[in-house]
C-alpha positions, -999 to 999 in steps of 0.1 A, spaced: -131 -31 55 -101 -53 63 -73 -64 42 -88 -99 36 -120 -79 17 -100 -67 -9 -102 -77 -50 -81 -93 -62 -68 -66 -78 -72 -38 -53 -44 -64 -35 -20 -63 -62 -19 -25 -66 -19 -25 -28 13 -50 -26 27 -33 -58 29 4 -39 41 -17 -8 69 -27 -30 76 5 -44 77 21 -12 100 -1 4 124 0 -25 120 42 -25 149 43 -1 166 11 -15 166 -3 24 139 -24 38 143 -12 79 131 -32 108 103 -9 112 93 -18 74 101 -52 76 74 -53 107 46 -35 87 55 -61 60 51 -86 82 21 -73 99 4 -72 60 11 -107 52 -4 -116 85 -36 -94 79 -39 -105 40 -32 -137 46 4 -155 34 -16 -173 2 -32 -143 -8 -2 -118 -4 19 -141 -24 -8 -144 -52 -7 -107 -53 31 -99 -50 32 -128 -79 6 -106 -103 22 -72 -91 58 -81 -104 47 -96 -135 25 -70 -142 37 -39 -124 72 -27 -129 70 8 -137 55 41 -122 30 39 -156 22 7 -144 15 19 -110 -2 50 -123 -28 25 -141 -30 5 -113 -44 32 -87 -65 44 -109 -83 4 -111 -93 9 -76 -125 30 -73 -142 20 -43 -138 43 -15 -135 19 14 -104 5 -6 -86 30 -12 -86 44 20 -76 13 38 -50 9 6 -34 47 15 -39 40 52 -17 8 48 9 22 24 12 50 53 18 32 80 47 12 59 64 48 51 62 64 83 84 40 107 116 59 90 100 90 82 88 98 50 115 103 20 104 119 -12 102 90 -33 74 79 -5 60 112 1 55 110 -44 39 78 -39 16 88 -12 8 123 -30 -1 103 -65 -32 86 -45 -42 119 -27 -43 135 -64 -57 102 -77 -84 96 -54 -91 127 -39 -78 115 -3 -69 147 18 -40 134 47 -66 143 77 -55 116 102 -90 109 109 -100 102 71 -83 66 63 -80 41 85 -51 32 106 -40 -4 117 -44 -8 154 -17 -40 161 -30 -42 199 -65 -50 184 
């Protein structure tokens, strides 16, 4: 499953964590701003927009989020989902607003942090 085979709404709860990670730390760093950069690019720039548009209006709270995450039920999803939001929190090490985030879809989905369990953007491929 790629980016692009995503709901609709599997890409707004995607882009909304994306937000909420980036803002954990109140920075966005180069490293994030790549990953960012490297989603749009992977999504697509109409779809990512369409998303980030739904995800602000509708997603502005940890509630919110909480609801949102637990709309996504197919497996394939929310691997690639939690694979993604990794990769964005790892380039400066992960804080504890991230590492919350990132523990709410383990508990929520049942996603155990075995590298080889959710898949991991390769940008050379």
């Amino acid at each position: 499953m790629e980016l692009r085979d995503l709901t609709a709404s599997e890409r707004v709860t995607l882009i909304a964590l994306a937000h909420f990670c980036v803002l954990a730390d109140n920075t966005l760093s180069a490293g994030e701003e790549s990953v960012l950069g490297d989603l749009v690019e992977r999504m697509g720039a109409e779809q990512y927009q369409a998303a980030a548009s739904v995800a602000r209006a509708r997603i502005s709270d940890f509630a919110a989020l909480r609801a949102a995450v637990a709309g996504v039920t197919e497996r394939a999803a929310r691997e690639l989902i939690y694979g993604t939001l990794l990769e964005l929190a790892i380039p400066d090490s992960i804080n504890n607003n991230e590492a919350q985030l990132l523990e709410l879809l383990e508990a929520e989905w049942g996603i155990t942090t075995e590298p080889t369990n959710f898949p991991i953007h390769d940008p050379s491929e």
